[in-house]
MINU-527135 format. One record per residue (C-alpha): x, y, z; residue in one letter. Coordinates in Angstrom, 1 decimal. Example, Ala and Ser with C-alpha at 12.3 -4.5 7.8 and 13.67 -1.06 7.14 Angstrom:
REM residues 2
<site><x>12.3</x><y>-4.5</y><z>7.8</z><residuo>A</residuo></site>
<site><x>13.7</x><y>-1.1</y><z>7.1</z><residuo>S</residuo></site>
***
This chain:
REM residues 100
<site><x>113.3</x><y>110.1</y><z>82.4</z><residuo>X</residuo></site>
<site><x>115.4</x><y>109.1</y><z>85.2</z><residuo>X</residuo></site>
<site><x>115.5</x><y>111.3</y><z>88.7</z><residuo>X</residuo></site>
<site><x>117.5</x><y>110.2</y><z>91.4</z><residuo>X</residuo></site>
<site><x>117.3</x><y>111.5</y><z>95.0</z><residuo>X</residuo></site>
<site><x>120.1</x><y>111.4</y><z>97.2</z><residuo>X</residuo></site>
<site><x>119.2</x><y>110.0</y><z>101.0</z><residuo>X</residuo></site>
<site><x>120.7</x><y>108.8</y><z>103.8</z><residuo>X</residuo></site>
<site><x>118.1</x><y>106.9</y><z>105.1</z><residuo>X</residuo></site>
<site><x>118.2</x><y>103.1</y><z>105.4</z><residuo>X</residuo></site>
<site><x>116.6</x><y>100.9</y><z>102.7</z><residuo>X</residuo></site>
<site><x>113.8</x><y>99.5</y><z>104.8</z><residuo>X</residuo></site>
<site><x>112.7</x><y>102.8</y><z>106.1</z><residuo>X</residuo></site>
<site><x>112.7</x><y>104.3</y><z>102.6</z><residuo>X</residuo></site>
<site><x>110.9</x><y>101.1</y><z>101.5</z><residuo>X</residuo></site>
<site><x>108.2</x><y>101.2</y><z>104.7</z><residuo>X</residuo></site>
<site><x>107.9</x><y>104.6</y><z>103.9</z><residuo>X</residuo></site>
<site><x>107.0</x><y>104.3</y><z>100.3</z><residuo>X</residuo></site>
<site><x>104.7</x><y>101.7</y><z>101.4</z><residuo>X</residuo></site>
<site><x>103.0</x><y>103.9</y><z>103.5</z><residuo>X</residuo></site>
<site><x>102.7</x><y>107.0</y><z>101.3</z><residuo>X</residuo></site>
<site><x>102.5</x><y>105.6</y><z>97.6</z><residuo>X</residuo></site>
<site><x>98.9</x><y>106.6</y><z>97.9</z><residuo>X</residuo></site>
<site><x>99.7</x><y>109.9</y><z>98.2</z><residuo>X</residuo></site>
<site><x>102.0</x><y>109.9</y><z>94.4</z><residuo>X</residuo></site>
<site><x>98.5</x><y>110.9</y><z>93.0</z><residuo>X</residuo></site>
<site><x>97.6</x><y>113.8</y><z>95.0</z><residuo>X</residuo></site>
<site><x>101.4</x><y>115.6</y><z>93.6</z><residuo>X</residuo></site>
<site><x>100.5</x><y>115.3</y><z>89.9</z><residuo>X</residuo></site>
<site><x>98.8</x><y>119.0</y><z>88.8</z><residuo>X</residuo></site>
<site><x>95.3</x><y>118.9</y><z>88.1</z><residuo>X</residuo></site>
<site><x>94.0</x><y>116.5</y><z>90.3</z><residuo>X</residuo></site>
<site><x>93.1</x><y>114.3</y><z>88.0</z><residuo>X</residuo></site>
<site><x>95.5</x><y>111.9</y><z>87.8</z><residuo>X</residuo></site>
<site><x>95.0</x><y>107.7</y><z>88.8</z><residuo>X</residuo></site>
<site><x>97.8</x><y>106.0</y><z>90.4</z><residuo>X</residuo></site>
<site><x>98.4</x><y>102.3</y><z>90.7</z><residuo>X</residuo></site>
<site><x>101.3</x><y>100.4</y><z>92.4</z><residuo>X</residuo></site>
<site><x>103.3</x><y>97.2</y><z>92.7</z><residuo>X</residuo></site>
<site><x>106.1</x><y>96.1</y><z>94.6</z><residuo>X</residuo></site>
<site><x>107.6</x><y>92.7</y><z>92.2</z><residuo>X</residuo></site>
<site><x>110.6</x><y>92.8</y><z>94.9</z><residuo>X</residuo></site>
<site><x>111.6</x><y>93.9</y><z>97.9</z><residuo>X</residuo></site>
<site><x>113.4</x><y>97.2</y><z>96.3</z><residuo>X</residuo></site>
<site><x>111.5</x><y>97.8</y><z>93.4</z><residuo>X</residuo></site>
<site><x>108.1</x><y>99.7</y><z>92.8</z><residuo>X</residuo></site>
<site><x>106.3</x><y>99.9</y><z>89.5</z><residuo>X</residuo></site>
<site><x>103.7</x><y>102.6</y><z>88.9</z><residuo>X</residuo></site>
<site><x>100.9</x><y>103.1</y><z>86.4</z><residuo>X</residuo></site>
<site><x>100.2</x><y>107.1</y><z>86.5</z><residuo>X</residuo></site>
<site><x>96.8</x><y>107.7</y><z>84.5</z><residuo>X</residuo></site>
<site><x>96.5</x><y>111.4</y><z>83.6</z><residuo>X</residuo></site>
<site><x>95.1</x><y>113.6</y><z>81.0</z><residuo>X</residuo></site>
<site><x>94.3</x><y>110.3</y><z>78.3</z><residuo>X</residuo></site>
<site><x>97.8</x><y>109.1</y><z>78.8</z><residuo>X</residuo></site>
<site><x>99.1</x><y>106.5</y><z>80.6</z><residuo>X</residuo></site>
<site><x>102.7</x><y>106.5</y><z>81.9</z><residuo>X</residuo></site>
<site><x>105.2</x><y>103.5</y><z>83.4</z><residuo>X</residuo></site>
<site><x>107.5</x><y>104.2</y><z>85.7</z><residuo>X</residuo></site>
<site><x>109.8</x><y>102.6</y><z>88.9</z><residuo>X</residuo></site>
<site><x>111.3</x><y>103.2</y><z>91.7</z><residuo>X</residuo></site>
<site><x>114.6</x><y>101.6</y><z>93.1</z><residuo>X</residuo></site>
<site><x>115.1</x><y>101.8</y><z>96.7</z><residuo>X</residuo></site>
<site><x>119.2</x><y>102.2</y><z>96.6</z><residuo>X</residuo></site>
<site><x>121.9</x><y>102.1</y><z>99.2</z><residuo>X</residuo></site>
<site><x>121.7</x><y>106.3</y><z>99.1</z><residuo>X</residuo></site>
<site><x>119.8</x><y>106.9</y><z>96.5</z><residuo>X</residuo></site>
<site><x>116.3</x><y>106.8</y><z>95.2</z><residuo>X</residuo></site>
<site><x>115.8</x><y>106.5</y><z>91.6</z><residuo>X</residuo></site>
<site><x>112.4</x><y>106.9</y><z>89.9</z><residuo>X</residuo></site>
<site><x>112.0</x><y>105.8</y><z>86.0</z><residuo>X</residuo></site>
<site><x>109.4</x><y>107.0</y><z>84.2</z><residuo>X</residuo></site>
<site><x>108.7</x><y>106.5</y><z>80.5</z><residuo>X</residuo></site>
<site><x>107.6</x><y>109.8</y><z>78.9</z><residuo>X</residuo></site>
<site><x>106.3</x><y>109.7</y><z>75.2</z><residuo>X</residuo></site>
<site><x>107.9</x><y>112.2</y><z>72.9</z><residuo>X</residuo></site>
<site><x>104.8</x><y>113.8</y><z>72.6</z><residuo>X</residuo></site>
<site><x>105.4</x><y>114.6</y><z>76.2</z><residuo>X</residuo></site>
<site><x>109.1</x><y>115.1</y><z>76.4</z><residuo>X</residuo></site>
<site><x>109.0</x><y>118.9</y><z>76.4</z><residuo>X</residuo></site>
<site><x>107.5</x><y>118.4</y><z>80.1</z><residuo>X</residuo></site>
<site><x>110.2</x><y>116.3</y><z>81.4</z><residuo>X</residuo></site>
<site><x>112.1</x><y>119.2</y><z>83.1</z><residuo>X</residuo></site>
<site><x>109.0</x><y>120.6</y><z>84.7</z><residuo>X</residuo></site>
<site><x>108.5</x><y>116.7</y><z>85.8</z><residuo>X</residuo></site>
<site><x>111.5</x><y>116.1</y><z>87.1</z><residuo>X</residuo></site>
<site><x>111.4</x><y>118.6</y><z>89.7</z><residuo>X</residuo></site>
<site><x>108.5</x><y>117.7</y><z>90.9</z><residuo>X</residuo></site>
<site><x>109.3</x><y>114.8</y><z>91.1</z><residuo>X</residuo></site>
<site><x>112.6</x><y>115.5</y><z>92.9</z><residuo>X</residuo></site>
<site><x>110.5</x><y>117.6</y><z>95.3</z><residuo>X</residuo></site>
<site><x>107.8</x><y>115.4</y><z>95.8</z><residuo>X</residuo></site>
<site><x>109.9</x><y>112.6</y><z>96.2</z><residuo>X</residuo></site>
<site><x>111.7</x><y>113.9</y><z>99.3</z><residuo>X</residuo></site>
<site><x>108.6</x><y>115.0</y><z>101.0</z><residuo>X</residuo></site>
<site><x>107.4</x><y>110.8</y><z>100.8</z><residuo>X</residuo></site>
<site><x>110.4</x><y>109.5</y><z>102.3</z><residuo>X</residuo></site>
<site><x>111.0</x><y>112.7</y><z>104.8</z><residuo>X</residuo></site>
<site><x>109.6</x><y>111.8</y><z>108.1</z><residuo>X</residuo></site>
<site><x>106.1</x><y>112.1</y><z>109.0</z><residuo>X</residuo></site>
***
């Protein structure tokens, strides 16, 4: 599942942001049970490991020139979710890179 979110922002604040709030990724997943672990391999790139429910799922997320783009793999058991999980992360994703 890809989801891209337009911005207009540049890269480094989008990446210090992301830095700053990649703690919060967990606190957006419904159910509040969810475990989220983070990694930065470059200086564009985050990798995630979202623990939810007895699944695990891998995602990423490039910082782009005006856009950013978050990958995550969704089983096919799960792929009946992926609208509902793309919105929120579309909506989600704009509130950790909008100011504050």
């Amino acid at each position: 599942m890809r989801v891209a979110i337009p911005h207009d922002l540049p890269r480094e604040t989008v990446r210090e942001r992301m830095r700053r709030r990649s703690h919060e990724i967990a606190g957006h997943i419904p159910g509040g049970m969810a475990e989220v672990t983070t990694d930065w391999p470059s200086e564009n790139r985050m990798t995630m490991r979202i623990s939810a429910m007895g699944q695990n799922l891998d995602g990423r997320v490039d910082i782009e020139e005006s856009e950013l783009v978050f990958e995550i793999d969704l089983p096919p058991a799960l792929g009946f979710l992926e609208p509902m999980i793309a919105g929120a992360v579309r909506q989600q994703g704009q509130k950790l890179i909008g100011k504050g």
